[in-house]
C-alpha positions in Angstrom: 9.6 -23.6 -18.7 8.2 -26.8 -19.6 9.5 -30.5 -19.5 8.6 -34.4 -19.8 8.5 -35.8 -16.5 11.1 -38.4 -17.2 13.2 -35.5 -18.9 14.1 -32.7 -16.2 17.2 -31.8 -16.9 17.5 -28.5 -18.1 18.6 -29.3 -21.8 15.4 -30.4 -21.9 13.5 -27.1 -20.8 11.3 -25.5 -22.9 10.4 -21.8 -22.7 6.5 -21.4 -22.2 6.6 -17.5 -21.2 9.6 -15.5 -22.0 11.2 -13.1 -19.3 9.5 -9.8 -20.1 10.9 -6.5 -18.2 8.2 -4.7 -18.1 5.5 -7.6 -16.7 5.8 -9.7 -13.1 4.1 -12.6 -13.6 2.6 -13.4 -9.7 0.7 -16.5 -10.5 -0.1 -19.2 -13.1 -3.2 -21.9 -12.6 -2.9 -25.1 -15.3 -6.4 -26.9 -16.7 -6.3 -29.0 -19.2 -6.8 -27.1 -22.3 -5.6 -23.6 -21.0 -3.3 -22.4 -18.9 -4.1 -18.9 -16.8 -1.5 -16.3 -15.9 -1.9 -13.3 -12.9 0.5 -10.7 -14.7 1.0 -7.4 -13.3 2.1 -4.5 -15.9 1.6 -0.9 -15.3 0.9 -1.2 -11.7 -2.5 -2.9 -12.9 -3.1 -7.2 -12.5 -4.2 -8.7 -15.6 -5.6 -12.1 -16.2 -4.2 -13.4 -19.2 -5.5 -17.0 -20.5 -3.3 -19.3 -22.9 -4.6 -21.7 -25.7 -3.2 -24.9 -26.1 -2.8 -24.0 -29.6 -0.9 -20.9 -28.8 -3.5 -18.2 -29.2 -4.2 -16.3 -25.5 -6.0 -13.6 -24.7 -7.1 -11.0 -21.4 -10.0 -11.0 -19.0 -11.5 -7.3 -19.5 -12.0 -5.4 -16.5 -14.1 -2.1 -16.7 -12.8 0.2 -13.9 -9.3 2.2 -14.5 -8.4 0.7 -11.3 -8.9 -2.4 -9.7 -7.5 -5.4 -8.2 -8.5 -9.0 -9.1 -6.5 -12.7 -8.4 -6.9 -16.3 -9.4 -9.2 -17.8 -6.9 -9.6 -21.5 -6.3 -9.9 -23.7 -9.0 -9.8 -27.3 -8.5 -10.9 -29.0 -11.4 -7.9 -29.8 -13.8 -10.4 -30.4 -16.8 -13.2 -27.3 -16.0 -13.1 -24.9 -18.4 -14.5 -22.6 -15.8 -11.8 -19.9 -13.7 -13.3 -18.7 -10.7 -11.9 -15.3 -10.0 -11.6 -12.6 -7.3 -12.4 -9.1 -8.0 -12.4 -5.3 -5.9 -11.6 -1.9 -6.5 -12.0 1.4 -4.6 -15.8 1.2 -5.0 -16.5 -2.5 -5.8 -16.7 -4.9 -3.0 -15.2 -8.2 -2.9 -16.7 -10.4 -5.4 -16.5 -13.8 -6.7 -16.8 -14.2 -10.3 -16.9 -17.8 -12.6 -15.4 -17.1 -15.9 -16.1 -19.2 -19.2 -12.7 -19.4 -20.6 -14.4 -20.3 -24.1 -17.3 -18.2 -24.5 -15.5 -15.4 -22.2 -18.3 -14.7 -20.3 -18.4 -13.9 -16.3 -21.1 -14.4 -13.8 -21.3 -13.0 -10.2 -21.3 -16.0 -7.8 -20.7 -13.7 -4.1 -20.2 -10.0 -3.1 -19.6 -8.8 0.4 -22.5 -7.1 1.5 -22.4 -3.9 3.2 -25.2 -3.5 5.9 -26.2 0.4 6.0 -27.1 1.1 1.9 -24.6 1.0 -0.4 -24.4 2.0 -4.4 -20.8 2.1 -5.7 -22.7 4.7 -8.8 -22.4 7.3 -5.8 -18.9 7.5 -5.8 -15.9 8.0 -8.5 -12.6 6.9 -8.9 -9.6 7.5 -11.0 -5.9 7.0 -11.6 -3.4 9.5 -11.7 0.3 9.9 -12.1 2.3 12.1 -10.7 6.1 12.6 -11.6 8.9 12.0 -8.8 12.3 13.8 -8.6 14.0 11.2 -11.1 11.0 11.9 -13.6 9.5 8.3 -12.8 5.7 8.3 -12.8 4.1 7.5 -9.4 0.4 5.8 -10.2 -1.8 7.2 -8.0 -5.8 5.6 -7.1 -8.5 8.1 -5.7 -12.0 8.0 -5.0 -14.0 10.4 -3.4 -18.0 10.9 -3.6 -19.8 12.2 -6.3 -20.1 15.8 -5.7 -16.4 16.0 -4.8 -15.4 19.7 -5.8 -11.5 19.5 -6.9 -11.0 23.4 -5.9 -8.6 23.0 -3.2 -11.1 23.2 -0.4 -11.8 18.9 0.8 -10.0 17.0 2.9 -7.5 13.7 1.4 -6.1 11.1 2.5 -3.2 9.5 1.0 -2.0 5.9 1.7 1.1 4.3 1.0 2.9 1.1 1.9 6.3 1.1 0.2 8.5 -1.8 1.1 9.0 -5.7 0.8 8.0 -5.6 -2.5 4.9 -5.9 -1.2 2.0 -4.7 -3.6 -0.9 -2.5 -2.1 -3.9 -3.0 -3.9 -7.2 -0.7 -4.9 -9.3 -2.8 -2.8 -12.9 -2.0 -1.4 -13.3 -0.6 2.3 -16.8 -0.3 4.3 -14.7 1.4 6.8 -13.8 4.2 4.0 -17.7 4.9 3.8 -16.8 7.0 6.8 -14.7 9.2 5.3 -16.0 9.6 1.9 -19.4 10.4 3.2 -17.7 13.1 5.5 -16.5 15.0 2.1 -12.7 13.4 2.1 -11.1 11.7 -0.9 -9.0 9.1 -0.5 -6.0 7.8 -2.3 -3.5 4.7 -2.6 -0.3 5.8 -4.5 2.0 3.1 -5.4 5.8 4.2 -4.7 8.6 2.7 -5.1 9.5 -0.6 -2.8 6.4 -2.1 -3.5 6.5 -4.3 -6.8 3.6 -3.1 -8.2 5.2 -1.3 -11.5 7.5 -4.5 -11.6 10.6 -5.9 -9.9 12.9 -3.4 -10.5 10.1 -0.9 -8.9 11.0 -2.7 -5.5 15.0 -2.9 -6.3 14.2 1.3 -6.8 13.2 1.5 -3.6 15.2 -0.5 -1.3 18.9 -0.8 0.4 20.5 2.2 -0.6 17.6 3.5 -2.6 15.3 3.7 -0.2 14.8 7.6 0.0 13.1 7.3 -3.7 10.1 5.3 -1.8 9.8 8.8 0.8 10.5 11.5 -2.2 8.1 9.3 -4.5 5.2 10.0 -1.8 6.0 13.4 -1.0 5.7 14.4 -5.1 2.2 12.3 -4.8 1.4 14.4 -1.8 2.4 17.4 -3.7 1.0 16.4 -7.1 -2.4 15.9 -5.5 -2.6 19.7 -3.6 -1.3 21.0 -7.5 -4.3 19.8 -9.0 -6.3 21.2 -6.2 -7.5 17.8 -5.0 -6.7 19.1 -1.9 -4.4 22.0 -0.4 -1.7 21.7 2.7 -4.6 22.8 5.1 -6.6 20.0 4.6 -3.7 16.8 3.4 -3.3 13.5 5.7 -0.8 11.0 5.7 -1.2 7.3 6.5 1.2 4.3 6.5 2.0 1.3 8.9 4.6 -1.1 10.1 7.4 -0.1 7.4 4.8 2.4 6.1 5.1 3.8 8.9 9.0 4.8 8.7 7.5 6.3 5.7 5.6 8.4 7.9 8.7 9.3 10.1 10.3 10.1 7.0 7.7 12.6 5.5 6.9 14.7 8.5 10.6 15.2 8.8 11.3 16.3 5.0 8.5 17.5 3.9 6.9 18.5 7.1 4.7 21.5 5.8 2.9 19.3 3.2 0.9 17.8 5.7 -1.9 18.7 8.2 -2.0 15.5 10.0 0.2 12.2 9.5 -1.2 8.8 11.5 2.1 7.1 11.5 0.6 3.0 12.9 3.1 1.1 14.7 6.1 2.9 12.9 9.5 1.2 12.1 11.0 4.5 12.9 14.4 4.1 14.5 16.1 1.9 12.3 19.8 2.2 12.9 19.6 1.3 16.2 17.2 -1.6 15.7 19.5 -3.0 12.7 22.2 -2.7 14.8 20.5 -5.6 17.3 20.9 -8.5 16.3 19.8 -10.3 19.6 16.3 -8.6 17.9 14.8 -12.2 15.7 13.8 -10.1 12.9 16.9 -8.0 12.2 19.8 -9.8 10.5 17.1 -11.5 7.5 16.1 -7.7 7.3 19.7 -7.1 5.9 18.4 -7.3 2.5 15.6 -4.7 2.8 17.3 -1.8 4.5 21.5 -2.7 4.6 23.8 -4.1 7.1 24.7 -0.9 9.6 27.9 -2.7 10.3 29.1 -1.5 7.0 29.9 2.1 6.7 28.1 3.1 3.5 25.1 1.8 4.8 25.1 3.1 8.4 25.9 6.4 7.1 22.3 6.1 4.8 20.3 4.9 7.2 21.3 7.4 9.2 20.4 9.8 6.8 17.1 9.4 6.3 16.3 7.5 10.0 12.9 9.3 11.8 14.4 9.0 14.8 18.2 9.9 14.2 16.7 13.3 12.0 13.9 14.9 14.0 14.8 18.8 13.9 14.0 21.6 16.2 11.0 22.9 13.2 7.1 22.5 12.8 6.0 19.6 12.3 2.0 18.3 11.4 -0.4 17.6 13.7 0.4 13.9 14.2 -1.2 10.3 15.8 1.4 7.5 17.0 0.0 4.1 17.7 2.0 1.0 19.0 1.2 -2.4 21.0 2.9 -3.2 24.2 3.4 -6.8 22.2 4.9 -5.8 19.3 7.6 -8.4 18.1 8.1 -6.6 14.7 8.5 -2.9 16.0 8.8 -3.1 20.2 6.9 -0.1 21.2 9.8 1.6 22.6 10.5 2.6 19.0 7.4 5.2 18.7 7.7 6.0 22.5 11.6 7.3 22.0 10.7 8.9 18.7 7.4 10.6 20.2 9.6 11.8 23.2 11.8 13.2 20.6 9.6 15.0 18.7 8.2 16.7 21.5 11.0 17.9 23.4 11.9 19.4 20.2 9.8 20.5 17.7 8.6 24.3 17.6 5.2 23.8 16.8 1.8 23.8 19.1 0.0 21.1 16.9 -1.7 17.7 18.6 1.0 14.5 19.0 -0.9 11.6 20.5 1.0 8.2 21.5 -1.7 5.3 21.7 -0.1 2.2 23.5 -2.6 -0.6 23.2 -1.5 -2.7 26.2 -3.4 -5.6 25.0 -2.4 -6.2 21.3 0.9 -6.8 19.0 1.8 -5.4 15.8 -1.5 -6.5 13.5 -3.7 -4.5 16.3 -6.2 -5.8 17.7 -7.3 -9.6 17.3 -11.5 -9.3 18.3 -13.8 -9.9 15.8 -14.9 -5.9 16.7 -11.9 -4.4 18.6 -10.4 -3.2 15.2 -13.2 -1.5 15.0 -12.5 0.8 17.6 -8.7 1.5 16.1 -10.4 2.2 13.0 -12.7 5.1 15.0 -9.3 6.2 16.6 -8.0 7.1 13.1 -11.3 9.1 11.9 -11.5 10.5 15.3 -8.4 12.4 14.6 -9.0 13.2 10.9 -12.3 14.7 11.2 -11.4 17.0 14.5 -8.4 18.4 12.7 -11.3 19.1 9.6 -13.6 20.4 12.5 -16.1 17.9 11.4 -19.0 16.8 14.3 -20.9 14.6 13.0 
């Protein structure tokens, strides 16, 4: 909405950009003579610039999937929008866009040290179809010379929660894997916002199982189209995403090979029911109050924790921190102790408590380094891989 500065009253509001259902508009930067939005529709962010006469029109982006954001921009009168640009295999860049002869030019790119030409790898977008019939976007990339018969190794990445978008961002650290023969892919389930806001009210309170099914029919899309197979199909997720993990390897176990479940959220009726805990009562809104029947009786139901079975379960990798404030690392410690005092199978579980760091892992400039080698340790033994 719009107003005059000595009018503010709402009678005096102007619509600028009508409510559309099918768009989230994140972020809007003013200059003088145009005004530029950051919309998100179709799981994709667009850059959409308006004319002071009305007229607007998009910033093109070549890749099928990408992710790009207003940068800074402080002069009012420029008619220049510097912009920030990745993908799966585009690093960071910094473009400055002439908003009137729409033309862009590269100002900074991350370097990556070692040799690196995005024109060796591919990436694409998929769909696959949940339980409900809602398309699930999916983003892969693997190297060129990926053979989709059923035989490489994935990994699949998901988030899921919060609202909280995950991008197709650019990884040096990914170079590890895609070099190696794996693909890997980002698949956008429900609880984020990225297909809109009602994508995140899908997959919250007492929706939240569409956010686990959602990643299980990626999972399962992905070995149909021979991707991958069972055999050689990994799991990652973190923090919330990693409740998603708990959540898989206890519904779906036999889609998986190996699940890396990161300082997982894991035994959530018990934590929602502390409220002494700082974080618990403003979570209400995310997951449900357990003091109320309905929702203690789905959290329960779908709770890593509270529905570990006496079955085979994946090869899996548990990390936590001794300083966790967000998930203590007595949640992964009970629900690893679970797991193997029950499960049937003979497959690798490994609990790694760094004693050191908190839930974002370790703070060094290289420590993370070492986490990320952790991860890739696991992946490529379970693929047999040496070197």
């Amino acid at each position: 909405m719009e107003c005059a500065l000595d009018k503010t009253e709402k009678e005096n509001w102007k619509e600028v950009i009508p409510n559309r259902k099918d768009v989230l508009l994140e972020y809007g930067d003013e200059f003088k003579d145009y005004l530029v939005l950051s919309e998100r529709k179709n799981g994709l962010t667009q850059l959409r610039v308006l004319k002071k006469d009305g007229s607007d029109y998009y910033i093109k982006f070549d890749e099928p999937v990408y992710a790009a954001g207003i940068g800074s921009n402080p002069d009012y009168t420029g008619k220049t929008l510097r912009y920030n640009y990745t993908s799966l295999t585009t690093p960071n860049s910094v473009y400055d866009y002439d908003l009137l002869k729409k033309d862009k030019k590269l100002m900074k790119q991350q370097e990556v040290v070692g040799g690196y030409d995005p024109k060796d790898y591919v990436t694409e977008r998929l769909f696959a179809t949940a339980k409900d019939g809602t398309k699930v976007p999916i983003a892969i990339v693997y190297k060129k010379g990926f053979v989709k018969n059923g035989k490489s190794p994935l990994l699949l990445y998901a988030y899921g929660s919060y609202g909280s978008s995950t991008e197709a961002s650019f990884s040096s650290q990914r170079l590890s894997l895609l070099n190696r023969g794996f693909a890997f892919a980002i698949t956008n389930i429900r609880g984020g916002q990225e297909m809109g806001r009602q994508w995140y009210e899908d997959g919250k309170l007492m929706k939240k199982k569409n956010t686990f099914t959602d990643f299980i029919a990626a999972g399962e899309y992905l070995v149909d189209q021979k991707y991958t197979s069972k055999a050689h199909l990994y799991a990652n997720g973190g923090s919330a995403g990693g409740l998603l993990m708990g959540a898989i390897v206890n519904m779906a176990p036999d889609l998986w090979h190996g699940v890396i479940a990161d300082v997982p959220f894991v035994d959530v009726v018990n934590t929602m029911l502390d409220e002494s805990i700082p974080l618990t009562t403003n979570e209400f809104d995310e997951w449900g109050n357990p003091k109320k029947k309905d929702a203690y009786y789905y959290m329960k139901s779908y709770s890593p924790y509270e529905n570990v079975e006496q079955k085979a379960y994946p090869n899996m990798l548990v990390t936590t921190g001794l300083h966790d404030s967000q998930v203590q690392y007595f949640e992964p410690a009970k629900w690893v102790a679970k797991l193997r005092a029950t499960k049937t199978d003979k497959n690798i579980l490994l609990l790694k408590t760094n004693m050191a760091f908190g839930h974002g892992g370790a703070s060094g400039r290289f420590d993370y380094l070492k986490d990320v080698a952790l991860r890739w340790a696991f992946l490529f033994t379970l693929e047999g891989i040496e070197k």
